[in-house]
VOPA-403263 format. One record per atom (N, C-alpha, C): x, y, z. Coordinates in steps of 0.001 Angstrom, whole numbers, plus 500000, padded with zeros to 6 digits. Layout:
% VOPA-403263
XYZ...
***
This chain:
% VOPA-403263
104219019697630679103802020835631473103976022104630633102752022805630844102826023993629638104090025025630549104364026283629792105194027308630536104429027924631181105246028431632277104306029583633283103993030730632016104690031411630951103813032084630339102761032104629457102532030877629366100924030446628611100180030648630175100151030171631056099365030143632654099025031646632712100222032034632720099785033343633063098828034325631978098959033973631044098163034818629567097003034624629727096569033202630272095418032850630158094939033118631482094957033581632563094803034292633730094655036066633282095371036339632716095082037739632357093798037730631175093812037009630264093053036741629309091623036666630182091548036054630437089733035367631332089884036745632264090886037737632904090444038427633671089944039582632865091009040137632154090392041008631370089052041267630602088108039752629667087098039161629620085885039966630565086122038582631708085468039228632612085277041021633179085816042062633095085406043017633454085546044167632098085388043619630605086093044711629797084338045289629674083160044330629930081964045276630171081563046214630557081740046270631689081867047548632305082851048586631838083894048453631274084655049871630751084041049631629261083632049130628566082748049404627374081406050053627823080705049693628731079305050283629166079568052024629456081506052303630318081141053345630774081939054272629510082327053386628435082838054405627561082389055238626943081027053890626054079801054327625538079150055681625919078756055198627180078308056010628200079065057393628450080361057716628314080978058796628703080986058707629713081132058270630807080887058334632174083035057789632257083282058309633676084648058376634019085002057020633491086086056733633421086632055732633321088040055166633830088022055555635298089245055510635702089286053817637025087994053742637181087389052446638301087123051733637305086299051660636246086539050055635555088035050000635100088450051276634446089829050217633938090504050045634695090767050555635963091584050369637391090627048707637601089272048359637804089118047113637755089694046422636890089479046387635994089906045349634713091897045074634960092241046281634965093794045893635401094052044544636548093810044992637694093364044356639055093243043497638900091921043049638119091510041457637661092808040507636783092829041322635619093814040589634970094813040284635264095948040979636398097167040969636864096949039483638053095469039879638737095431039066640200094918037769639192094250037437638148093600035968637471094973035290636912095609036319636692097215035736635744097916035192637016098414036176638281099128035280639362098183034082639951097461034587639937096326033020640582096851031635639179096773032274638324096769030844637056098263030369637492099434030906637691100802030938638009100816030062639388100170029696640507100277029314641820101112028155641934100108026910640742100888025907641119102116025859639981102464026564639571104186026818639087104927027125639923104095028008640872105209029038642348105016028137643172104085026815643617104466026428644419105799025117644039105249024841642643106676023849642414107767024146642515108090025790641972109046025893641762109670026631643179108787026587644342109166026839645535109620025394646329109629024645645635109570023041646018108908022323645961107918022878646281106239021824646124106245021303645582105192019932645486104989019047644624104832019502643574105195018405642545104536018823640858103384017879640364102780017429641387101563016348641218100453017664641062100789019070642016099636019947641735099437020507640633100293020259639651099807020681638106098901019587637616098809018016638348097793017138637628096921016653637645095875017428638877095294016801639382093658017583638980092250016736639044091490017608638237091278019235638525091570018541640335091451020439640976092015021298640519093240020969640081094190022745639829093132022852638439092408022862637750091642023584636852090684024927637748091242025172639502090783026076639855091472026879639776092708026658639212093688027682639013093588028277637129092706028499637426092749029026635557092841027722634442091685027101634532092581026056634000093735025347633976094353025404635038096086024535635247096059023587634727095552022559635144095041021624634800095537020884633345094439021577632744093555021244631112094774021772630490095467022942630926096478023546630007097393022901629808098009021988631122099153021643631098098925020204630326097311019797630116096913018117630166097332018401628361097151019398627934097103019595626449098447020195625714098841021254626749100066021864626003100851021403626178102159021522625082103399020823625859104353021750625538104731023542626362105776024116625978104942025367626008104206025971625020103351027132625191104031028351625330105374028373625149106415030105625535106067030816624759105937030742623257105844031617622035104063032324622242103437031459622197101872031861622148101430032391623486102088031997624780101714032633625724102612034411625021103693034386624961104471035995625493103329036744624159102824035905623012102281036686622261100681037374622777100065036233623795098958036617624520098880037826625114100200037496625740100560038619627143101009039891626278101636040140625219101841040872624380100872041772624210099911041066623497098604041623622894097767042248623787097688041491625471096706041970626523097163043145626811098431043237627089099186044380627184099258045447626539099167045343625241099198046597624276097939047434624579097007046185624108095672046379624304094793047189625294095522047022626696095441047550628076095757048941627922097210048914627629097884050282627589097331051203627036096865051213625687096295051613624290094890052487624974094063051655625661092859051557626625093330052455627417094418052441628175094644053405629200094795054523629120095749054966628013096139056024626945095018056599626653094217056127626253092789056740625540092173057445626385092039056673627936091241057287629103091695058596629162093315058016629385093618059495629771093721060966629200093804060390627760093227061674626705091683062046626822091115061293626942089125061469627090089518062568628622090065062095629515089832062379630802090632064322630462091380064386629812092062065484630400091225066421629162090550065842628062089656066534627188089146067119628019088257066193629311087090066241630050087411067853630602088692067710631046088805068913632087088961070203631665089523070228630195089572071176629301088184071973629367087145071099629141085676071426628890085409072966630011
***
């Protein structure tokens, strides 16, 4: 069974993915940027606890058959991750590391563009 912090990296990973279009479209663009990256956060935080479920439910007691079954691959891949990894702590905190910087860095930026904006 992989660690909950590979689950979770890869929940933030696929969320972030999914919406970094739109804050590239509106960067380009100059247009605000305070709703995509407020999306993209949102996504990544809510795809990472969704990938985490069937860890919280084991480790709430629940079975641990729900890490093996083909369904939990609706959980972010649960599944496939756990069918392949065995341990995953180091490369997940480095995922989560990187999404994180990455995010922040992104956020930082807005908020310098944004308070340029108001200068104007």
């Amino acid at each position: 069974m992989a660690h909950a912090n590979l689950h979770m990296a890869a929940g933030m990973a696929v969320g972030t993915a999914l919406t970094v279009w739109p804050v590239a479209r509106a960067w380009f663009a100059r247009a605000p940027l305070a709703r995509p990256v407020g999306r993209m956060l949102v996504a990544a935080y809510a795809l990472g606890v969704w990938a985490l479920v069937p860890n919280l439910v084991s480790a709430a007691g629940g079975p641990t058959a729900l890490h093996r079954g083909p369904w939990a691959n609706v959980f972010v891949g649960h599944g496939a991750i756990d069918a392949r990894t065995h341990g995953g702590l180091l490369i997940g905190e480095a995922v989560m590391v990187a999404l994180l910087g990455v995010q922040y860095a992104l956020l930082v930026a807005a908020l310098v563009r944004a308070g340029r904006r108001e200068r104007r």
